[in-house]
KEBA-650413 format. One record per residue (C-alpha): x, y, z; residue in three letters. Coordinates in Angstrom, 2 decimals. Example, Ala and Ser with C-alpha at 12.3 -4.5 7.8 and 13.67 -1.06 7.14 Angstrom:
BEGIN
<X = 12.30; Y = -4.50; Z = 7.80; rest = ALA>
<X = 13.67; Y = -1.06; Z = 7.14; rest = SER>
//
This chain:
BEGIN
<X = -2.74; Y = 45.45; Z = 199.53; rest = UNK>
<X = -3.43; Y = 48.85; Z = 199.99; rest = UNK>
<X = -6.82; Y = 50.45; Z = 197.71; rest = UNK>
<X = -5.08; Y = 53.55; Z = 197.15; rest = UNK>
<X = -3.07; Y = 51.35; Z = 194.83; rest = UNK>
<X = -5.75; Y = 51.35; Z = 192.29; rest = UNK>
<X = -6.42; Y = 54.85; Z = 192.61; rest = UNK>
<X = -6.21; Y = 56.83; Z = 189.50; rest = UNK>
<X = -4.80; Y = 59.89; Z = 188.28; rest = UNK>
<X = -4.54; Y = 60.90; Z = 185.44; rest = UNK>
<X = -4.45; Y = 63.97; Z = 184.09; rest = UNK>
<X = -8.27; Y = 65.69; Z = 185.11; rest = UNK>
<X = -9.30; Y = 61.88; Z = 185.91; rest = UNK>
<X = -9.55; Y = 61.16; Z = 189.26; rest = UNK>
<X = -11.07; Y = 58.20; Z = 190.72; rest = UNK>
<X = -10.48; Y = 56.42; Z = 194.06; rest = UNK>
<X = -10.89; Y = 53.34; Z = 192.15; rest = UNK>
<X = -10.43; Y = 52.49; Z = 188.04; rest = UNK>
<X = -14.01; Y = 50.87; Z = 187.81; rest = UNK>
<X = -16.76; Y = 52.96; Z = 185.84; rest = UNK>
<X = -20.29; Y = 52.12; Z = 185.05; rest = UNK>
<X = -20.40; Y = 52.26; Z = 180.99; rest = UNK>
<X = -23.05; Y = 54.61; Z = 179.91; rest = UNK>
<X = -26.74; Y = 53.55; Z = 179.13; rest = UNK>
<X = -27.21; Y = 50.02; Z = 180.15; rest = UNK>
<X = -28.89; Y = 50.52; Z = 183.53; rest = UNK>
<X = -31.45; Y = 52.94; Z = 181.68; rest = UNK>
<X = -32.17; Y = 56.57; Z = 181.73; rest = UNK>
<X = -33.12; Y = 56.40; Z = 185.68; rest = UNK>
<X = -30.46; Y = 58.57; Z = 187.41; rest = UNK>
<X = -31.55; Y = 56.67; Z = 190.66; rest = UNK>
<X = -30.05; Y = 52.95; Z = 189.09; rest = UNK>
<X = -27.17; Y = 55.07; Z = 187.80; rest = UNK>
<X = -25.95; Y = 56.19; Z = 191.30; rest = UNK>
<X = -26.94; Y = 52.83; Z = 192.72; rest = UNK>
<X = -23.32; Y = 50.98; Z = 190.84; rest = UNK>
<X = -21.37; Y = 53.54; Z = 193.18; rest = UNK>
<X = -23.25; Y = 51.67; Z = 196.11; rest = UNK>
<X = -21.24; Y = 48.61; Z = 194.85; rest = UNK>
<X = -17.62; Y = 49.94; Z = 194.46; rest = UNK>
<X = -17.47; Y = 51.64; Z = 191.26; rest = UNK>
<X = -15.18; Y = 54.46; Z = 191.12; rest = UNK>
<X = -17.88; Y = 56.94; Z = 188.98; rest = UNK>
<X = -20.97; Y = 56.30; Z = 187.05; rest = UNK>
<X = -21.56; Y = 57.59; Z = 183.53; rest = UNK>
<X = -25.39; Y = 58.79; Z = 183.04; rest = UNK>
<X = -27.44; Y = 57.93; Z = 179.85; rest = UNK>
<X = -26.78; Y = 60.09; Z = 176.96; rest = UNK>
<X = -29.03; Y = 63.31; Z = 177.41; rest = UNK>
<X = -29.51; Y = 65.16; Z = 173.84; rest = UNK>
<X = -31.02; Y = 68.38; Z = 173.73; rest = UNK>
<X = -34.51; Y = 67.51; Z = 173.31; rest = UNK>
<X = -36.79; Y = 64.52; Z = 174.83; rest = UNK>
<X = -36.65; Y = 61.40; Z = 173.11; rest = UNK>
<X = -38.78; Y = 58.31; Z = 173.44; rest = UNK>
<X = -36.24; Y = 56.09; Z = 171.55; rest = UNK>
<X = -37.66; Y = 52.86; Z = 169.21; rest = UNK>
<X = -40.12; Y = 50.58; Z = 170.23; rest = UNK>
<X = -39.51; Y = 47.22; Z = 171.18; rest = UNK>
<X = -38.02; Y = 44.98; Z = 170.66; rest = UNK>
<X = -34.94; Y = 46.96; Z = 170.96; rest = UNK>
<X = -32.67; Y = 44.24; Z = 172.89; rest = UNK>
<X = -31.69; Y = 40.60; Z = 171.85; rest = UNK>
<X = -28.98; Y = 37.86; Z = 173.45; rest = UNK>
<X = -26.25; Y = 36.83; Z = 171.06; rest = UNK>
<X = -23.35; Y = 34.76; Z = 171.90; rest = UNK>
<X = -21.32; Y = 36.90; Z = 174.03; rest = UNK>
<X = -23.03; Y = 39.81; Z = 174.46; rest = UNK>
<X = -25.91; Y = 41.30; Z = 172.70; rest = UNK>
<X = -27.12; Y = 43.70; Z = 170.21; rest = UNK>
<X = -29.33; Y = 46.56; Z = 171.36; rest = UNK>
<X = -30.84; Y = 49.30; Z = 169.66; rest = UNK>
<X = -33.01; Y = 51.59; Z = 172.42; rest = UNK>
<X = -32.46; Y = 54.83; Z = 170.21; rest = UNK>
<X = -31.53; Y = 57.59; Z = 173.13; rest = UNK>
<X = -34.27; Y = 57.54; Z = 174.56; rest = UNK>
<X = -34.04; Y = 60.38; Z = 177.70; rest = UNK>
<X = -35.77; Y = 63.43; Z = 178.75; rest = UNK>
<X = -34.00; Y = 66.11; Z = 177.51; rest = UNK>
<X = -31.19; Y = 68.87; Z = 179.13; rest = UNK>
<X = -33.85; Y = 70.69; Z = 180.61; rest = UNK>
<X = -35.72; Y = 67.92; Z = 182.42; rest = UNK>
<X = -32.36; Y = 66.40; Z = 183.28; rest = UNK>
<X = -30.85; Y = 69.32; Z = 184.73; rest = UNK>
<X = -33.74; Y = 69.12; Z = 187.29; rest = UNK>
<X = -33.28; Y = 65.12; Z = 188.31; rest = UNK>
<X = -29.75; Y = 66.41; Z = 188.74; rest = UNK>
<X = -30.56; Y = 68.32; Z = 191.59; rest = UNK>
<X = -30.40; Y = 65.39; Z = 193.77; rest = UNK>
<X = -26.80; Y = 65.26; Z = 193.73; rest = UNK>
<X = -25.76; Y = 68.75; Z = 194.50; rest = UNK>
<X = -23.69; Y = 69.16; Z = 197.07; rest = UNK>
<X = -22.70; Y = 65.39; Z = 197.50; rest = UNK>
<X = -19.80; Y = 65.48; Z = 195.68; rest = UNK>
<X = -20.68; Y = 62.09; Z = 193.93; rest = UNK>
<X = -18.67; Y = 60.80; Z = 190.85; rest = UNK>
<X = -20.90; Y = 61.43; Z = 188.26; rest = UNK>
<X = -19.70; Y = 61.54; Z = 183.97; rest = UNK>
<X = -22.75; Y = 63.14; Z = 182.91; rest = UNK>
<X = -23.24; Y = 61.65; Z = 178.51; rest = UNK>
<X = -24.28; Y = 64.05; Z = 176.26; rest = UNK>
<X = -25.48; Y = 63.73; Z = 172.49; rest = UNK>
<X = -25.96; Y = 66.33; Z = 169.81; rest = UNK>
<X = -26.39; Y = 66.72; Z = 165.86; rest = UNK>
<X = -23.58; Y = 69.16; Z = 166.16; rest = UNK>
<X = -21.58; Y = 71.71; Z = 168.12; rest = UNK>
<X = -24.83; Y = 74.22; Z = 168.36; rest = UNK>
<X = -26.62; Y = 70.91; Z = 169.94; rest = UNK>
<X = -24.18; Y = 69.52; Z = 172.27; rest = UNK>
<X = -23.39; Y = 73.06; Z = 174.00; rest = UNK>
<X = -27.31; Y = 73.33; Z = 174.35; rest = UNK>
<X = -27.34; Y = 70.38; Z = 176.38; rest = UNK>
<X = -24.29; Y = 72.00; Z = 178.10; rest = UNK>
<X = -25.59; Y = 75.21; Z = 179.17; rest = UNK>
<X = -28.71; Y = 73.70; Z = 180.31; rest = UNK>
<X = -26.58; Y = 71.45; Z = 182.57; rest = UNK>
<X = -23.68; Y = 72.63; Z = 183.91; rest = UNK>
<X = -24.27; Y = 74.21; Z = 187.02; rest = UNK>
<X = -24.72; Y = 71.33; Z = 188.74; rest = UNK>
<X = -22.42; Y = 69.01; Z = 190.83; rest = UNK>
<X = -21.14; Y = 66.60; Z = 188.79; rest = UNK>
<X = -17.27; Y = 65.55; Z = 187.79; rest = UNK>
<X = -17.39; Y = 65.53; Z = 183.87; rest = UNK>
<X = -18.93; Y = 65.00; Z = 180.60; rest = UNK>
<X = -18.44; Y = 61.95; Z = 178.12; rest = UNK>
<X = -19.30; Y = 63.19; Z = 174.31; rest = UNK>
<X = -21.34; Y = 60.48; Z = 172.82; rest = UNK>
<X = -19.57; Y = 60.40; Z = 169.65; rest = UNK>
<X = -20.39; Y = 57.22; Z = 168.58; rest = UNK>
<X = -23.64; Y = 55.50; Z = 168.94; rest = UNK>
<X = -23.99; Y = 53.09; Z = 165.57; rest = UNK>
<X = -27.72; Y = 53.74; Z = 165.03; rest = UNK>
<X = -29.83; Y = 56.49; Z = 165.70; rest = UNK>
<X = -29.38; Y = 59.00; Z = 162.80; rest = UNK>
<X = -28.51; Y = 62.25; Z = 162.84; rest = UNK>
<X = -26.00; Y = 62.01; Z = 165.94; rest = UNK>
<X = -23.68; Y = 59.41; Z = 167.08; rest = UNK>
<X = -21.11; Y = 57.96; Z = 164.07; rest = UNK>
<X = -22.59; Y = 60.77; Z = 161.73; rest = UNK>
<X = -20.87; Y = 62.82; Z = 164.24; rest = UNK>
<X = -18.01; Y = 60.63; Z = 165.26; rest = UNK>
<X = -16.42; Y = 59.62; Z = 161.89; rest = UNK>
<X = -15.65; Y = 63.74; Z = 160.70; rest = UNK>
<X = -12.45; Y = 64.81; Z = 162.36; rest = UNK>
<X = -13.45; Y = 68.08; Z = 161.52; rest = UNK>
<X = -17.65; Y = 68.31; Z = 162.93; rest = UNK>
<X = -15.74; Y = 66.32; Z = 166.28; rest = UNK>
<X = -13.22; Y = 69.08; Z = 166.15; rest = UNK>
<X = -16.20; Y = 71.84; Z = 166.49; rest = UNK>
<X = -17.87; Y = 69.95; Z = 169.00; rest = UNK>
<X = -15.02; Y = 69.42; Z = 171.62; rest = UNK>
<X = -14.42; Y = 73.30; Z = 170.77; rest = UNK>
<X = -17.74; Y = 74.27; Z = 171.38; rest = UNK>
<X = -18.18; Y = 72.23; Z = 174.47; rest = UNK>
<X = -14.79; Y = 72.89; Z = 175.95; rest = UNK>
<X = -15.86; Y = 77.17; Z = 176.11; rest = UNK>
<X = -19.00; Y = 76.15; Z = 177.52; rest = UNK>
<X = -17.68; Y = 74.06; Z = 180.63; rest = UNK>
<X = -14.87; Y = 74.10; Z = 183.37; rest = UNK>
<X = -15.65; Y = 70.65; Z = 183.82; rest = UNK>
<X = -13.27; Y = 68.14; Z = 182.05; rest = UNK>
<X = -14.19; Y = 66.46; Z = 178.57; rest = UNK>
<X = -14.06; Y = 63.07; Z = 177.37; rest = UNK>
<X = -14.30; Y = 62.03; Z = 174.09; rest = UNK>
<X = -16.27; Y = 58.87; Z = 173.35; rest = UNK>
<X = -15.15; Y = 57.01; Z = 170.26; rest = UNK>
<X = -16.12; Y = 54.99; Z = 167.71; rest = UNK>
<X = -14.83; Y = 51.75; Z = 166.47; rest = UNK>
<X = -16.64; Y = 51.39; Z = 163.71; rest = UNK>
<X = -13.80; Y = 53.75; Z = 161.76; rest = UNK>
<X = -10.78; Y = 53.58; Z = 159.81; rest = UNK>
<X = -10.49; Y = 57.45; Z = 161.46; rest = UNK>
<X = -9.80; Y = 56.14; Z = 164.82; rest = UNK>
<X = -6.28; Y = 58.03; Z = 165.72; rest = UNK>
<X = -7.40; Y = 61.21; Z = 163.26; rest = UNK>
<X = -10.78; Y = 61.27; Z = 165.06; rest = UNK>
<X = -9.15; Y = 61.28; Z = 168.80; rest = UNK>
<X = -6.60; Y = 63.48; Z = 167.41; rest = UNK>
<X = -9.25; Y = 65.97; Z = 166.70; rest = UNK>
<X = -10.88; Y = 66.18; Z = 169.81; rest = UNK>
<X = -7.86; Y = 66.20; Z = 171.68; rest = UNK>
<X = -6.55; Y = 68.86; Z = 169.61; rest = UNK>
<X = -9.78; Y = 70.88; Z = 170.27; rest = UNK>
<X = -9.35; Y = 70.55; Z = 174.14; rest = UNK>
<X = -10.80; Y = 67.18; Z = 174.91; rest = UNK>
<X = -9.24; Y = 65.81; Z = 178.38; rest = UNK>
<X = -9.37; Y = 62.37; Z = 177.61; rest = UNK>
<X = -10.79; Y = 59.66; Z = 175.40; rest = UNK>
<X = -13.56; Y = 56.54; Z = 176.22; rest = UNK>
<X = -12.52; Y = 53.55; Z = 173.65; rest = UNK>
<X = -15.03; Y = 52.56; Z = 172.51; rest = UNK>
<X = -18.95; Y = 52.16; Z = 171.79; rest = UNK>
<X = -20.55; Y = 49.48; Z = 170.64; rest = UNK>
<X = -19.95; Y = 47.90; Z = 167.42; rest = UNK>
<X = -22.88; Y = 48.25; Z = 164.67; rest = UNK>
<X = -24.45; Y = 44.75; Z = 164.01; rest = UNK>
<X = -27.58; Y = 43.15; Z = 163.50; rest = UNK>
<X = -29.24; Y = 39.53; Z = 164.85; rest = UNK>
<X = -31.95; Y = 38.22; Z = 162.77; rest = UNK>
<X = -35.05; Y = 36.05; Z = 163.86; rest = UNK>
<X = -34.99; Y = 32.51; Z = 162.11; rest = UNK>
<X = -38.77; Y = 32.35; Z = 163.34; rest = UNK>
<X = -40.20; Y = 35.30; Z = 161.55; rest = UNK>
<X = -37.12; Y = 35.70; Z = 159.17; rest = UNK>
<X = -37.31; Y = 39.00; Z = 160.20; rest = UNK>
<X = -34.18; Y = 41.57; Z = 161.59; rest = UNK>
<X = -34.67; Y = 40.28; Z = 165.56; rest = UNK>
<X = -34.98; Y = 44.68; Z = 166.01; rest = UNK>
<X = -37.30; Y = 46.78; Z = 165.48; rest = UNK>
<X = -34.58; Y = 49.59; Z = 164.19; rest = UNK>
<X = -32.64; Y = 46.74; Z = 162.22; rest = UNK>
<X = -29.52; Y = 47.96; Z = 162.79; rest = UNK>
<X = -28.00; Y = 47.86; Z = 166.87; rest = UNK>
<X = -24.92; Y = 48.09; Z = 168.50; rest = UNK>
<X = -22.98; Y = 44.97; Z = 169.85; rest = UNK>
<X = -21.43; Y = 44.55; Z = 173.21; rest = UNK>
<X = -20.61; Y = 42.33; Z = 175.47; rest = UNK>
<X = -17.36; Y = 40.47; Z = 175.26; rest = UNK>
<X = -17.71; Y = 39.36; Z = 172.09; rest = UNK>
<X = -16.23; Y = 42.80; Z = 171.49; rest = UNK>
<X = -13.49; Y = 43.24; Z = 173.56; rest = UNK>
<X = -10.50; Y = 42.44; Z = 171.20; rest = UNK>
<X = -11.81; Y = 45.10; Z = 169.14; rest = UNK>
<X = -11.73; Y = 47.47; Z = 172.05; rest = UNK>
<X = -8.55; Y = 46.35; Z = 173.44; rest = UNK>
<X = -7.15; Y = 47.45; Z = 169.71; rest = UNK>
<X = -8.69; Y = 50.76; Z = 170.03; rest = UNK>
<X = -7.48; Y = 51.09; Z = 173.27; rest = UNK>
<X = -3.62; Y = 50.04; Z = 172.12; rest = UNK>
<X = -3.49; Y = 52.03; Z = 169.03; rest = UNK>
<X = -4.50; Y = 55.22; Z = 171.12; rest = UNK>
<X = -2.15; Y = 54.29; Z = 174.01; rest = UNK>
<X = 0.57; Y = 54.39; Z = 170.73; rest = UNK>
<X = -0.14; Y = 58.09; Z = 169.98; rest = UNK>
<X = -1.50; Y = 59.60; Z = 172.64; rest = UNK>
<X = -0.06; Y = 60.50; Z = 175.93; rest = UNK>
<X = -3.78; Y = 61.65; Z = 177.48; rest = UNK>
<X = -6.03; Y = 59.68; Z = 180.16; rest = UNK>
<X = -8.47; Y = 56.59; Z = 178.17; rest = UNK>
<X = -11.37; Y = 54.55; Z = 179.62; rest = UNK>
<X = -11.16; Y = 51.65; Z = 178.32; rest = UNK>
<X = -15.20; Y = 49.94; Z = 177.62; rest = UNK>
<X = -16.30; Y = 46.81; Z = 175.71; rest = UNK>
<X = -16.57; Y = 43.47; Z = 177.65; rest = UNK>
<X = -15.32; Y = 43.76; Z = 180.91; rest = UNK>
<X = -16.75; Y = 41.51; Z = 183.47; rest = UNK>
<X = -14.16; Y = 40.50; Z = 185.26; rest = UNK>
<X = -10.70; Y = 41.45; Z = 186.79; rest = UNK>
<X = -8.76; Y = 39.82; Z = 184.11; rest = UNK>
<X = -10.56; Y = 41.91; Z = 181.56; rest = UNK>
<X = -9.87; Y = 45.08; Z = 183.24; rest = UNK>
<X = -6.34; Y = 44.13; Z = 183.57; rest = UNK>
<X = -6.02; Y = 43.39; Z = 179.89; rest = UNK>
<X = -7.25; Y = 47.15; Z = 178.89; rest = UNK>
<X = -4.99; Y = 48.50; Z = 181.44; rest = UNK>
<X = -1.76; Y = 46.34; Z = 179.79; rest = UNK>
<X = -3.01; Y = 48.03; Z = 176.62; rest = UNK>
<X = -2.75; Y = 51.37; Z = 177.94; rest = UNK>
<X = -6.20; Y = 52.28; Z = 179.93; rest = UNK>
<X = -5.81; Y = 54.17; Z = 182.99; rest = UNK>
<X = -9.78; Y = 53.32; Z = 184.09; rest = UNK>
<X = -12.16; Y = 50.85; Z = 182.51; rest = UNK>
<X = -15.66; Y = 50.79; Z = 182.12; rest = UNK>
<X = -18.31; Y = 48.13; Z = 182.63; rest = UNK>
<X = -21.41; Y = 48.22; Z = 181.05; rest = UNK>
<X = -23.10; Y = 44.68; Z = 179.53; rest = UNK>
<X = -22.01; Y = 42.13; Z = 182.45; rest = UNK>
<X = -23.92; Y = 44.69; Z = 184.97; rest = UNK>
<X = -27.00; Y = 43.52; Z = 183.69; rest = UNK>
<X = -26.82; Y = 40.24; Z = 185.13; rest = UNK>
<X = -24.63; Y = 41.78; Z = 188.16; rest = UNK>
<X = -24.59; Y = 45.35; Z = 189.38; rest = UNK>
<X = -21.97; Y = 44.31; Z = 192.28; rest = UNK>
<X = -19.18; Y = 43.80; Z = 189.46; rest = UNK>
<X = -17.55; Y = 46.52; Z = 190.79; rest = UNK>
<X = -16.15; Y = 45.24; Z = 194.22; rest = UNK>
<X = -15.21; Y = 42.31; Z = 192.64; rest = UNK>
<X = -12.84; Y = 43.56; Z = 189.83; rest = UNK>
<X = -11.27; Y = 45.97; Z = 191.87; rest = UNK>
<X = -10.31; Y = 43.23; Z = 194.24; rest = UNK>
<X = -9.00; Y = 40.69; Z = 191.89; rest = UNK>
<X = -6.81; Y = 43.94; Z = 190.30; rest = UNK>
<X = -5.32; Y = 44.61; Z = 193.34; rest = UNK>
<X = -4.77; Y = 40.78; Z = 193.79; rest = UNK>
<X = -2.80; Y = 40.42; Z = 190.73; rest = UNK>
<X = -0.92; Y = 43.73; Z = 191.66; rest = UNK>
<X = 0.56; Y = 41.85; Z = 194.34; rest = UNK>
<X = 0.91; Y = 38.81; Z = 193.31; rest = UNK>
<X = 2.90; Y = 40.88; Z = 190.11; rest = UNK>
<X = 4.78; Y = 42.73; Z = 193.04; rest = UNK>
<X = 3.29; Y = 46.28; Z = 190.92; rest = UNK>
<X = 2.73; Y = 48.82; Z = 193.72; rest = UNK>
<X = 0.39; Y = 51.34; Z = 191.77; rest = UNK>
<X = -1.85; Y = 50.86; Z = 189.12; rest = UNK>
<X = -0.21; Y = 53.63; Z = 187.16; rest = UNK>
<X = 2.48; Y = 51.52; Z = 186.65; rest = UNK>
<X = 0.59; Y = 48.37; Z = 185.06; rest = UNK>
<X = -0.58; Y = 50.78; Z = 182.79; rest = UNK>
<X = 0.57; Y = 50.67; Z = 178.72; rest = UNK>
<X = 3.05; Y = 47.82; Z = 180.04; rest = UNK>
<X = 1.49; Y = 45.54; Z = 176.74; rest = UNK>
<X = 3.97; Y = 48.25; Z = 174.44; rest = UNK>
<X = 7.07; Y = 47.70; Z = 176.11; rest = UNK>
<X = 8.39; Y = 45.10; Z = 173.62; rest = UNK>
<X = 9.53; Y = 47.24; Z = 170.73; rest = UNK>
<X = 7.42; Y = 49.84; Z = 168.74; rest = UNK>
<X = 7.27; Y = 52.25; Z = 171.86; rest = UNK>
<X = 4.70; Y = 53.91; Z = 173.58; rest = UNK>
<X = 3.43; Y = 57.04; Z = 174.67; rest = UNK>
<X = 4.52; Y = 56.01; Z = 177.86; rest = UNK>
<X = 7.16; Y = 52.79; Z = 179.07; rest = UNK>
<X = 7.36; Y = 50.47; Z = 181.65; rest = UNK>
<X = 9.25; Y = 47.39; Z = 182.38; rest = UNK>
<X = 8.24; Y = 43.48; Z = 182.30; rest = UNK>
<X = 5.92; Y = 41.89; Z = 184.45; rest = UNK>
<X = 7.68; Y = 40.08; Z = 187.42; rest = UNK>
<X = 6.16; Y = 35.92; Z = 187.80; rest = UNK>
//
């Protein structure tokens, strides 16, 4: 089958392929970051960058649970102004590069903005929703109305499409996303981790030094696949779909509930070449399904009776 079949776009989203490195898990190193497009994915989101350095907790801030794990590294990166200069090795390449930003507020995020922007990248993804570092993150992410002045704020700083990162640990899900899409954002990532702890039967002790992490892994995919859905229901506007996709039938899933990319964060630890291999098993199903573009797999999971933000029919066998 042809790979232009998986090709997406939608809306400002353009990707030759609907694979995206999540955000984060390969570290702060730009270098490992560019490396997944090496193996097939379609972009590469960065690590968050705030406005200022951050060293981010001391270990341990990572620990195996069944199905994923719980992490806690705190944001740790070197700041928009140090960033903007390991940026400069992509100018000019045209690479696929979401470039994640974090803020305590609109004045923050369109810091980290200004200090960025002229440089060659596609987009930015508005970490909206890490579970717990304080200040930023949910404390952000749960207020239609801060979100609301953020997307604003960011939107007249940039040319560069917007995507909203969001949180599932909220009731506010479809008011949140209805905010920053009402304030310009071009799209939506559902969703970040989910805010859990794992606790050390040896020491008794929270297994992190912060206490409090973020889960992921496929443990929480059904909660991003409902995320994903209930957007899908309201909004007609391009979604990444991210939490525990390793493999094709995963990605297929998210784009059933409406995704029009996905990304893939957790499995990558164990293997970066994920990539090539979801993107083939997609277009395997494809024609197997006899579906001809992956636009038209997308939101199919609504067809049978609420309605959608967009239709489709039935999956041929």
């Amino acid at each position: 089958m042809d790979p232009e079949a998986i090709r997406v776009d939608a809306g400002k989203l353009h990707l030759s392929n609907p694979t995206v490195l999540a955000s984060g898990v390969q570290g702060p190193s730009l270098s490992r970051v560019l490396e997944a497009l090496k193996y097939g994915a379609g972009a590469a989101v960065t690590k968050s960058v705030g406005p200022k350095p951050r060293d981010g907790y001391p270990e341990p801030t990572m620990v195996e649970v069944d199905s994923g794990m719980v992490n806690a590294a705190g944001l740790p990166n070197p700041g928009g102004a140090r960033f903007s200069e390991e940026l400069s090795v992509i100018q000019g390449k045209s690479l696929p590069v979401i470039v994640s930003i974090f803020g305590g507020g609109d004045t923050e995020f369109e810091s980290v903005v200004d200090a960025l922007d002229n440089h060659d990248f596609e987009a930015y993804e508005l970490n909206l929703s890490c579970p717990h570092v304080e200040g930023v993150g949910t404390e952000v992410g749960h207020h239609p109305e801060v979100v609301y002045r953020v997307v604003k704020a960011v939107k007249s700083a940039t040319s560069k499409p917007v995507f909203a990162k969001l949180s599932p640990n909220t009731e506010r899900l479809l008011e949140v996303a209805g905010a920053a899409l009402e304030a310009g954002a071009d799209g939506l990532t559902a969703t970040n981790t989910v805010r859990a702890i794992s606790i050390d039967v040896e020491t008794g002790r929270p297994a992190l030094s912060n206490v409090y992490g973020g889960l992921s892994g496929g443990a929480i995919r059904p909660i991003a696949l409902r995320c994903v859905y209930e957007l899908r229901e309201k909004f007609d506007v391009p979604i990444m779909g991210c939490g525990g996709v390793s493999k094709w039938e995963d990605a297929v899933q998210f784009f059933l509930a409406g995704a029009d990319a996905v990304q893939v964060g957790t499995s990558t630890l164990q293997r970066l070449d994920r990539f090539n291999d979801i993107n083939v098993g997609v277009l395997g199903y494809m024609e197997r399904k006899g579906i001809r573009a992956l636009k038209d797999l997308v939101g199919r999971a609504h067809q049978s009776g609420k309605g959608s933000a967009r239709s489709g029919g039935g999956l041929g066998v």
